[in-house]
Backbone as XML, in Angstrom:
<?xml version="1.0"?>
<chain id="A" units="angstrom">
  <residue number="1" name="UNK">
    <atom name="N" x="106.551" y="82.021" z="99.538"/>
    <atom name="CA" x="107.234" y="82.239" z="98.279"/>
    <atom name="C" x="106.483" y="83.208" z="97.381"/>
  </residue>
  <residue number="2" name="UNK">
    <atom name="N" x="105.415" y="82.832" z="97.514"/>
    <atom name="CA" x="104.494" y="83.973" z="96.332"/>
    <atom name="C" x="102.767" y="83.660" z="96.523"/>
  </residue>
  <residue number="3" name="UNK">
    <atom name="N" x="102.175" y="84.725" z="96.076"/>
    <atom name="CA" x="100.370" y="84.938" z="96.828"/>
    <atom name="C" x="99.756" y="85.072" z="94.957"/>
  </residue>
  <residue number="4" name="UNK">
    <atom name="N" x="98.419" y="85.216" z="94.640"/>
    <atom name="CA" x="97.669" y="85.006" z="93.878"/>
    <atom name="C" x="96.614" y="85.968" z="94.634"/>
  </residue>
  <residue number="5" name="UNK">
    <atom name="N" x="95.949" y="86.349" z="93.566"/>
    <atom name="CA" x="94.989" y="87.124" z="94.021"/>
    <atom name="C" x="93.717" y="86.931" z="92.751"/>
  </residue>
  <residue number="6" name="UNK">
    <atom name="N" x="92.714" y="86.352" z="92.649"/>
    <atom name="CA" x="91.475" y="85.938" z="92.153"/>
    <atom name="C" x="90.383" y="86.930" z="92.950"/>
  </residue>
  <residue number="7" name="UNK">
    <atom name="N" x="90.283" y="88.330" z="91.596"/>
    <atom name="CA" x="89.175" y="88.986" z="92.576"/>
    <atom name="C" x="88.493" y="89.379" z="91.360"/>
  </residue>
  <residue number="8" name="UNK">
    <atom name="N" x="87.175" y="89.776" z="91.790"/>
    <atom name="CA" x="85.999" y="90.803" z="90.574"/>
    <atom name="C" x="85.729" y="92.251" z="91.198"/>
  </residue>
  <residue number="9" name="UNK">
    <atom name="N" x="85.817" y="92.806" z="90.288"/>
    <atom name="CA" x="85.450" y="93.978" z="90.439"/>
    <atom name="C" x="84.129" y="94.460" z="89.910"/>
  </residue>
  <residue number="10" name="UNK">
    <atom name="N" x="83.509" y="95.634" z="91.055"/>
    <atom name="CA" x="82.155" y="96.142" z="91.266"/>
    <atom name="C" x="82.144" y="97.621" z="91.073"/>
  </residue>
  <residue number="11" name="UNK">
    <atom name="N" x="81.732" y="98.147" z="90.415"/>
    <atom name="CA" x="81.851" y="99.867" z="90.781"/>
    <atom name="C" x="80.841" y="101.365" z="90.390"/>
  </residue>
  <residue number="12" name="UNK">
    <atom name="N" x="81.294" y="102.342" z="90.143"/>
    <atom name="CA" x="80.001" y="103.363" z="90.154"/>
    <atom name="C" x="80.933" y="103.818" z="88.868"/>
  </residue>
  <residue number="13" name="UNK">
    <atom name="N" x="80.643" y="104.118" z="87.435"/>
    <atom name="CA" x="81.273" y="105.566" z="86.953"/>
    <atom name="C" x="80.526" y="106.904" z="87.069"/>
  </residue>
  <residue number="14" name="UNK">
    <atom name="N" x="81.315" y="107.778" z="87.231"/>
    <atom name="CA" x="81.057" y="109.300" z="87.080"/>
    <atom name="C" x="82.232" y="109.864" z="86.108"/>
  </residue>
  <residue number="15" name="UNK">
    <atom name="N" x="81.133" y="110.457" z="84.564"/>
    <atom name="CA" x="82.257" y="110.949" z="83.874"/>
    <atom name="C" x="83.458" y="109.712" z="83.473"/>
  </residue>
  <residue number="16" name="UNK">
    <atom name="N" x="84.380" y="110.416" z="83.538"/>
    <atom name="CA" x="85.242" y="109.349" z="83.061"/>
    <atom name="C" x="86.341" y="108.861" z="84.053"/>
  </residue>
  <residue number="17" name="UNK">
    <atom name="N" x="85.195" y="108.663" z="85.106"/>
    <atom name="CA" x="86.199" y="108.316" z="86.582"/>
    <atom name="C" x="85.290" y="106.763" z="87.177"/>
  </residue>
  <residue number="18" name="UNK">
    <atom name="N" x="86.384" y="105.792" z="87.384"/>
    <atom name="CA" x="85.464" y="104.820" z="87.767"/>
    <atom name="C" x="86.243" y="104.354" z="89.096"/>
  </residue>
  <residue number="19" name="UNK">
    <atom name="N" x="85.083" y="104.226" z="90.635"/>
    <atom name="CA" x="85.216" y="103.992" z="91.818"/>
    <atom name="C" x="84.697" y="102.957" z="92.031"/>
  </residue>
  <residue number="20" name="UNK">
    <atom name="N" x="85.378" y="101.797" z="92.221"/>
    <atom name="CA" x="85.353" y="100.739" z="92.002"/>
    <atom name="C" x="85.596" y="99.991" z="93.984"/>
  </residue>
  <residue number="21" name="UNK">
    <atom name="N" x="84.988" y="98.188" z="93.753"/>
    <atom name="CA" x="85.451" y="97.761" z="95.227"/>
    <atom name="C" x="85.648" y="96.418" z="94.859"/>
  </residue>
  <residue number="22" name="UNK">
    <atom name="N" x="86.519" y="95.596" z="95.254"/>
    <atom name="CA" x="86.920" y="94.758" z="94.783"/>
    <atom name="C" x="86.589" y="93.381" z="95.800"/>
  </residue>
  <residue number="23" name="UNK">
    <atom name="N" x="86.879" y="91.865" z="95.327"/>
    <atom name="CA" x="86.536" y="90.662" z="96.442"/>
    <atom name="C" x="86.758" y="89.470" z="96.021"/>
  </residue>
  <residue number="24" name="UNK">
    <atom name="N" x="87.465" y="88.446" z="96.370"/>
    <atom name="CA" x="87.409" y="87.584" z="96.117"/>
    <atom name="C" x="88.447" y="86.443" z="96.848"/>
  </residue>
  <residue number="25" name="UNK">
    <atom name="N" x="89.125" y="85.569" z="96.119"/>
    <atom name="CA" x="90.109" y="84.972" z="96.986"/>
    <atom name="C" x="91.814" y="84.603" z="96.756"/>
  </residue>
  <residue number="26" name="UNK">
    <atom name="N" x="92.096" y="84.710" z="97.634"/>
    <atom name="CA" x="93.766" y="85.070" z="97.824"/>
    <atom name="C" x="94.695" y="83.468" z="98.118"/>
  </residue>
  <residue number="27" name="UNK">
    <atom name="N" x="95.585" y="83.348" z="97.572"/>
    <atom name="CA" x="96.459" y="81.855" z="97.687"/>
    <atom name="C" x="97.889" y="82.653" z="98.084"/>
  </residue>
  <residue number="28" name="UNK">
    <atom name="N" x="98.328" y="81.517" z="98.890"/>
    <atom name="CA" x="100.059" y="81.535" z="99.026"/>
    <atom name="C" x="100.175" y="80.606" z="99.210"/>
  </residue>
  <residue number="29" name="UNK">
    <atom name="N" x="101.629" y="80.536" z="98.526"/>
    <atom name="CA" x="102.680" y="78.703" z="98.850"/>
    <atom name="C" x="103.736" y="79.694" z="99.919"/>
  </residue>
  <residue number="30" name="UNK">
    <atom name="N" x="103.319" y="78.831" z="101.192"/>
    <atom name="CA" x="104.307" y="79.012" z="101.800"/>
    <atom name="C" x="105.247" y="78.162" z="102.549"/>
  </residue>
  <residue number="31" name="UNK">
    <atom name="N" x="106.768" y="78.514" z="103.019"/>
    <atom name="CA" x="106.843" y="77.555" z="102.892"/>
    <atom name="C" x="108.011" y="78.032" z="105.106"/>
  </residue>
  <residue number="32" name="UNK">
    <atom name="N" x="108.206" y="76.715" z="105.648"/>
    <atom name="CA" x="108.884" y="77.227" z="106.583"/>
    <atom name="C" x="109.981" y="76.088" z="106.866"/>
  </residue>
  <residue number="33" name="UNK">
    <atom name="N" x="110.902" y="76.546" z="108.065"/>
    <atom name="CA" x="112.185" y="75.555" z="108.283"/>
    <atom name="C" x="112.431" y="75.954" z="109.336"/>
  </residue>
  <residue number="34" name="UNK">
    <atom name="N" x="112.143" y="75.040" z="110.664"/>
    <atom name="CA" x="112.283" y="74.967" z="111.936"/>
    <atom name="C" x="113.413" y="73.872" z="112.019"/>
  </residue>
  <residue number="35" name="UNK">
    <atom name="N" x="114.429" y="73.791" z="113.097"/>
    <atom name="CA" x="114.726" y="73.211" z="113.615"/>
    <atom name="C" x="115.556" y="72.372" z="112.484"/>
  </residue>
  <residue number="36" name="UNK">
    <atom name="N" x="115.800" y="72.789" z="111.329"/>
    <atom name="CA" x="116.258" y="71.700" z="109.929"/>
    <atom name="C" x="115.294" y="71.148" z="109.156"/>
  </residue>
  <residue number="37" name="UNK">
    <atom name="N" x="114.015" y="71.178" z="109.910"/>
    <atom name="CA" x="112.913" y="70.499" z="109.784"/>
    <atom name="C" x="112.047" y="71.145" z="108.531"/>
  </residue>
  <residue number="38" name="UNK">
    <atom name="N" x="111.861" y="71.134" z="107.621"/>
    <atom name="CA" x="111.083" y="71.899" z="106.398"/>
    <atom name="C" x="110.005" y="71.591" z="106.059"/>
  </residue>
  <residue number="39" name="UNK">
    <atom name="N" x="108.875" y="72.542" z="105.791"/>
    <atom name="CA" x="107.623" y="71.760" z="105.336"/>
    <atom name="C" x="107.031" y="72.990" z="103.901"/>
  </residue>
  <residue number="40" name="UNK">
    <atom name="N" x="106.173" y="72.900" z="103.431"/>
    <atom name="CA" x="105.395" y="74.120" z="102.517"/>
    <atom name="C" x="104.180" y="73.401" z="102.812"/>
  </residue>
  <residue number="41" name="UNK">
    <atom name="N" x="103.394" y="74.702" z="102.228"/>
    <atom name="CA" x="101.764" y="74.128" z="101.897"/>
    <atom name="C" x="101.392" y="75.564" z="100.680"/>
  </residue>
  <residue number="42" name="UNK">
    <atom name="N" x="100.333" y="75.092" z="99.939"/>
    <atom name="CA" x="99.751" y="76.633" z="99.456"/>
    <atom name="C" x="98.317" y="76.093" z="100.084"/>
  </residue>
  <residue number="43" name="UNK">
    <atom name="N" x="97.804" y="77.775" z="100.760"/>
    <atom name="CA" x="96.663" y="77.957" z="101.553"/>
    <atom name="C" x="95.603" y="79.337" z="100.901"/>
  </residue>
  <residue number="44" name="UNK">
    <atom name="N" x="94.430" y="78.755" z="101.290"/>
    <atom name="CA" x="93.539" y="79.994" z="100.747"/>
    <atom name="C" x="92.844" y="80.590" z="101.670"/>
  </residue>
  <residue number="45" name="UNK">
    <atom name="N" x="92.880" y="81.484" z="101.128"/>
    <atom name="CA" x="92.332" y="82.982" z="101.597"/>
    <atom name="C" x="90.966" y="83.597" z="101.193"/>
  </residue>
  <residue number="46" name="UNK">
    <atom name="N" x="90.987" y="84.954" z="101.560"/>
    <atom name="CA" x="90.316" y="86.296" z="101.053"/>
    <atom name="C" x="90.849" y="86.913" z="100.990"/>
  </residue>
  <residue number="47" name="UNK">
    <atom name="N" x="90.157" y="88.303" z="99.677"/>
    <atom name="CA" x="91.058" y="89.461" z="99.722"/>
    <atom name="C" x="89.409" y="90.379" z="99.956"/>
  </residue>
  <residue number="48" name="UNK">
    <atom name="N" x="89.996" y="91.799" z="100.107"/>
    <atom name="CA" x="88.632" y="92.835" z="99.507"/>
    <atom name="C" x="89.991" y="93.824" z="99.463"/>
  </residue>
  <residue number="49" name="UNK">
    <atom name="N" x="88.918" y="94.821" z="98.899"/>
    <atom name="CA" x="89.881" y="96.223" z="98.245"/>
    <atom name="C" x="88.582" y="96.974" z="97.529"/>
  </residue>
  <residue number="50" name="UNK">
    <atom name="N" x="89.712" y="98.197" z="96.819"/>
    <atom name="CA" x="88.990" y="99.002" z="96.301"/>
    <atom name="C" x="89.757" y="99.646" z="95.355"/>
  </residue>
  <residue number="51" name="UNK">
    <atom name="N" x="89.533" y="100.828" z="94.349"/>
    <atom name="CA" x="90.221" y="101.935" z="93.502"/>
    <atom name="C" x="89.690" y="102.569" z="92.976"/>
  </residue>
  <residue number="52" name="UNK">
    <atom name="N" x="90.646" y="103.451" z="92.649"/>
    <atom name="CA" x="90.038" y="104.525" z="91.169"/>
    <atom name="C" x="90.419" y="104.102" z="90.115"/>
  </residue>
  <residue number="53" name="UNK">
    <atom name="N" x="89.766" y="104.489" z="89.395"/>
    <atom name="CA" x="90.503" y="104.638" z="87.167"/>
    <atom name="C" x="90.005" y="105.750" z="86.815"/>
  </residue>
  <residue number="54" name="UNK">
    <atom name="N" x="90.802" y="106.405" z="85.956"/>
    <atom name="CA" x="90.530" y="107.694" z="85.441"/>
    <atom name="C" x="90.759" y="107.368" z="84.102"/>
  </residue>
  <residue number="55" name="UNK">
    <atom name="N" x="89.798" y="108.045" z="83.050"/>
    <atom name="CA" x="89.954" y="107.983" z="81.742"/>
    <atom name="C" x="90.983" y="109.565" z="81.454"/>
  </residue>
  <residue number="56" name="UNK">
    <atom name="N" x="92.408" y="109.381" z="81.066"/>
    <atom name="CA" x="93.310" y="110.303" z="80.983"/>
    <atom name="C" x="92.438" y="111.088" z="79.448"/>
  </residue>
  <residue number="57" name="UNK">
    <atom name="N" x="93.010" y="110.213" z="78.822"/>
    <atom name="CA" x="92.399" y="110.191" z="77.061"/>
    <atom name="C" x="91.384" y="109.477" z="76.396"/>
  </residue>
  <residue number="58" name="UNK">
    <atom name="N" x="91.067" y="109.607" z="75.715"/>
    <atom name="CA" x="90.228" y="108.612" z="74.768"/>
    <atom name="C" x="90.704" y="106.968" z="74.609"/>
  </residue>
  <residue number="59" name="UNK">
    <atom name="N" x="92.578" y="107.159" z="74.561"/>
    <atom name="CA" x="92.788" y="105.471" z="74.631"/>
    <atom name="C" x="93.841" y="105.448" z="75.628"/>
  </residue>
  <residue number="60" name="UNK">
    <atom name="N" x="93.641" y="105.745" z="76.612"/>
    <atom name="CA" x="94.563" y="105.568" z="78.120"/>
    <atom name="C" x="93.905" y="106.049" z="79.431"/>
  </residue>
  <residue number="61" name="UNK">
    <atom name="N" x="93.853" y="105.052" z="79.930"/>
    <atom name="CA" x="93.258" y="105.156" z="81.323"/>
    <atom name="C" x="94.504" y="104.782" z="82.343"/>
  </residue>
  <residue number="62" name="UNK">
    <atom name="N" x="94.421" y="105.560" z="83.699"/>
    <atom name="CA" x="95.290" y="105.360" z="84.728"/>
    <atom name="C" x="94.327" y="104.594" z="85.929"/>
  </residue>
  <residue number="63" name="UNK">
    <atom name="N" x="95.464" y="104.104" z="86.982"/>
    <atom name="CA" x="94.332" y="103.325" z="88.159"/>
    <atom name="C" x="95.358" y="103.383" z="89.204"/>
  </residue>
  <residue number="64" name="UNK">
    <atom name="N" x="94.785" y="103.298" z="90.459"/>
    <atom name="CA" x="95.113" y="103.353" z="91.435"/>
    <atom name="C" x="94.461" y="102.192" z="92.597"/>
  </residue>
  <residue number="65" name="UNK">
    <atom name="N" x="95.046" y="101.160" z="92.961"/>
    <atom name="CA" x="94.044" y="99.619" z="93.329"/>
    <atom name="C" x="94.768" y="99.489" z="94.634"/>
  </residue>
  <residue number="66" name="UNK">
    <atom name="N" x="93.785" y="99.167" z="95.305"/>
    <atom name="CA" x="94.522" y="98.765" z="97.217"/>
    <atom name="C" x="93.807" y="97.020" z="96.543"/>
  </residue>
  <residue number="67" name="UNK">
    <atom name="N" x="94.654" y="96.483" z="98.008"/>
    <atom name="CA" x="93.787" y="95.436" z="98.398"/>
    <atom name="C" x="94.654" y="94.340" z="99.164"/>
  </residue>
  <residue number="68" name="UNK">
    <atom name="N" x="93.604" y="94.213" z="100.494"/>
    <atom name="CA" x="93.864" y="93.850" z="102.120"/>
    <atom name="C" x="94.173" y="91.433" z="101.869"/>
  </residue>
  <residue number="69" name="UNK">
    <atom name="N" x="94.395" y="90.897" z="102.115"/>
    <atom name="CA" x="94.338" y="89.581" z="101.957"/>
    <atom name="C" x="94.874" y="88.917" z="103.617"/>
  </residue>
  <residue number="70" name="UNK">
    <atom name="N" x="94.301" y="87.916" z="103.506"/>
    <atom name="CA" x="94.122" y="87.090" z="105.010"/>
    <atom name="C" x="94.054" y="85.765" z="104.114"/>
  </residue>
  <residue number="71" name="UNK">
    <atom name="N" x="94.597" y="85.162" z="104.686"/>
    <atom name="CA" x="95.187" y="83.399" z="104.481"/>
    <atom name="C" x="95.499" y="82.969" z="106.138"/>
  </residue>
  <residue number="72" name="UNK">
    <atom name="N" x="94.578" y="82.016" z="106.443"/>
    <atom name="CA" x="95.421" y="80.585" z="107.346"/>
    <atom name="C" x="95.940" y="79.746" z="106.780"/>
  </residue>
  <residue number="73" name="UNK">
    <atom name="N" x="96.946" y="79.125" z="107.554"/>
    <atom name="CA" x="97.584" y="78.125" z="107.146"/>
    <atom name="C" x="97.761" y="77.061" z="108.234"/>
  </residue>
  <residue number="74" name="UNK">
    <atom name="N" x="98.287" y="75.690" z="107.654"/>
    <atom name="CA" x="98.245" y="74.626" z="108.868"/>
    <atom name="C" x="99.900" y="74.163" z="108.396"/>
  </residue>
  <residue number="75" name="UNK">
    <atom name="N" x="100.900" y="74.124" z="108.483"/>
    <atom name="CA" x="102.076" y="73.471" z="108.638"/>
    <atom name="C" x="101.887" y="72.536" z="109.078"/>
  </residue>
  <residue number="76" name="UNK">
    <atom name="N" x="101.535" y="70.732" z="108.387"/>
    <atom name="CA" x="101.591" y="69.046" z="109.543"/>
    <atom name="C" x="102.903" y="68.524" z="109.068"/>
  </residue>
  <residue number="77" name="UNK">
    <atom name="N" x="104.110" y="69.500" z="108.863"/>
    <atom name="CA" x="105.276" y="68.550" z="108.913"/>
    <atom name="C" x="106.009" y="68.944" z="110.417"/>
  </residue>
  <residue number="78" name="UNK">
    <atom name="N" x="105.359" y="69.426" z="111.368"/>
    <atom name="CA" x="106.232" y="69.672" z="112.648"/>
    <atom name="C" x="105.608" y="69.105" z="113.665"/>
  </residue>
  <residue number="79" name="UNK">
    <atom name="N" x="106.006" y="68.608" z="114.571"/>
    <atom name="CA" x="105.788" y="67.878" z="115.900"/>
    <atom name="C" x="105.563" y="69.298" z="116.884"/>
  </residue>
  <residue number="80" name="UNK">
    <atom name="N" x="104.653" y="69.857" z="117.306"/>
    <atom name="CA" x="103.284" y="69.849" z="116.965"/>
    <atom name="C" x="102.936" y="70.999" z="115.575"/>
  </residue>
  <residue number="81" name="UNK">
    <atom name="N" x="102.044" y="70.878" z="114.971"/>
    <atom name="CA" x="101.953" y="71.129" z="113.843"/>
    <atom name="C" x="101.844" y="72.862" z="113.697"/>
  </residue>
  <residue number="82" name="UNK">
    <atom name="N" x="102.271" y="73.561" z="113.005"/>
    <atom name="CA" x="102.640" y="74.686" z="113.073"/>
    <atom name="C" x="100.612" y="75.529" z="112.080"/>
  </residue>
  <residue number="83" name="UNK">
    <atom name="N" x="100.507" y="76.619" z="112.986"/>
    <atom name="CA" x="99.082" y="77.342" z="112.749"/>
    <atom name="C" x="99.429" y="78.530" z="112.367"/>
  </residue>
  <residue number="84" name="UNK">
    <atom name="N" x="98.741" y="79.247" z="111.488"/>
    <atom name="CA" x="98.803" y="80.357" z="112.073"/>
    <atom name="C" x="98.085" y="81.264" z="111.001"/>
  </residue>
  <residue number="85" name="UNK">
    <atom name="N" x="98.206" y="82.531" z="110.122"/>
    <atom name="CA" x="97.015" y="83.597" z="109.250"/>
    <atom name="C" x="98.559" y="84.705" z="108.948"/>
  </residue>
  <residue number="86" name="UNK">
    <atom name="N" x="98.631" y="84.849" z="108.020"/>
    <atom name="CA" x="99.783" y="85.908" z="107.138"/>
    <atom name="C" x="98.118" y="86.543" z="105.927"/>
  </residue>
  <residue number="87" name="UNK">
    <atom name="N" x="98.274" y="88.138" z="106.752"/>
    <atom name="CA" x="97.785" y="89.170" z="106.283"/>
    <atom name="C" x="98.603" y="90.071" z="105.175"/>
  </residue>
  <residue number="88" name="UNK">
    <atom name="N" x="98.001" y="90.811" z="104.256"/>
    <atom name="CA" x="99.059" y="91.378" z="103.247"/>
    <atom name="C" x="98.138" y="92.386" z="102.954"/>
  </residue>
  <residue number="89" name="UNK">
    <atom name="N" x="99.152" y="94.085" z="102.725"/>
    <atom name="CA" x="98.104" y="94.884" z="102.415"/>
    <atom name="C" x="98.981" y="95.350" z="100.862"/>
  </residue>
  <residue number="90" name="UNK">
    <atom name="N" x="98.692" y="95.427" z="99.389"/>
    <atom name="CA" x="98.805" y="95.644" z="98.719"/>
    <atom name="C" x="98.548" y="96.753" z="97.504"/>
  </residue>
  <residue number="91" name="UNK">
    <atom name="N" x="99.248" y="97.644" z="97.455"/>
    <atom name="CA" x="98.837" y="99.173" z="97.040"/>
    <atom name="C" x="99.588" y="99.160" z="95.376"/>
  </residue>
  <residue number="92" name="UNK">
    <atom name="N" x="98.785" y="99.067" z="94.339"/>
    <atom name="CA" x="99.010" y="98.956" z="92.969"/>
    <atom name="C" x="98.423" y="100.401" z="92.212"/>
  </residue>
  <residue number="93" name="UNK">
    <atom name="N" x="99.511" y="100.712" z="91.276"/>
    <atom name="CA" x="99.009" y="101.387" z="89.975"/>
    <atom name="C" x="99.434" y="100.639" z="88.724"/>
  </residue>
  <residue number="94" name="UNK">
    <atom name="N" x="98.764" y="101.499" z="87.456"/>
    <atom name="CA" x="98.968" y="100.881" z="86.731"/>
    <atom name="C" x="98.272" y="101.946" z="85.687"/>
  </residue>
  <residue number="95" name="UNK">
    <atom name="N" x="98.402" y="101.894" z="84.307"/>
    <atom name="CA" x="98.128" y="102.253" z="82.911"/>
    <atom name="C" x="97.146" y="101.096" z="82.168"/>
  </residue>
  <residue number="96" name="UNK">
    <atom name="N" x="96.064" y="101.616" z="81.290"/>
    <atom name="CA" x="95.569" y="100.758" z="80.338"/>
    <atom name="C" x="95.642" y="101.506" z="79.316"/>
  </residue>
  <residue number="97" name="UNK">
    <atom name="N" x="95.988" y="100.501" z="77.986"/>
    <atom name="CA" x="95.615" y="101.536" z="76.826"/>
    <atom name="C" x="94.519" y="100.903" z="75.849"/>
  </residue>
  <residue number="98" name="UNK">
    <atom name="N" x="93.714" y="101.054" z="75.613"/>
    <atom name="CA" x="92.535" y="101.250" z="74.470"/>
    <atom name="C" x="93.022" y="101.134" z="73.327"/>
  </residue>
  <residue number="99" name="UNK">
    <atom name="N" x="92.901" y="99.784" z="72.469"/>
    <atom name="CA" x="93.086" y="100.587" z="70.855"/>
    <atom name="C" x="92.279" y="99.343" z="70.088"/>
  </residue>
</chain>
């Protein structure tokens, strides 16, 4: 249904450019329906990543953010119990403004 992403960011500036790498940990509620049979769980993960930010202006900065996430999961509402790892690769921009 939907993932979470709990990460910190690490990075170098040059000028008014910041190269950044990111880490931490990743959640999903997921949920499945075999056979009529329905179960959910929310399961945790990892993520890592990385980006840029650029200082455009004095009060606006732009960014550009990846970031990779891995979750297992255990499904125990199925006869035999359902396993398995849902990977996600996630490519974000975005604006900040300063004031």
């Amino acid at each position: 249904d939907w993932t979470t992403l709990l990460r910190g960011r690490a990075g170098i500036a040059l000028d008014n450019v910041l190269i950044y790498g990111t880490a931490g940990l990743a959640g999903a509620n997921l949920n499945a329906t075999i056979g009529g049979v329905s179960d959910s769980v929310f399961a945790w993960g990892w993520t890592i990543g990385g980006g840029v930010e650029v200082g455009i202006s004095d009060s606006l900065t732009g960014r550009i953010d990846y970031s990779y996430a891995d979750i297992d999961f255990n499904l125990d509402g199925f006869a035999p119990d359902v396993t398995g790892n849902v990977q996600s690769h996630t490519l974000m921009g975005g604006f900040s403004i300063k004031y």
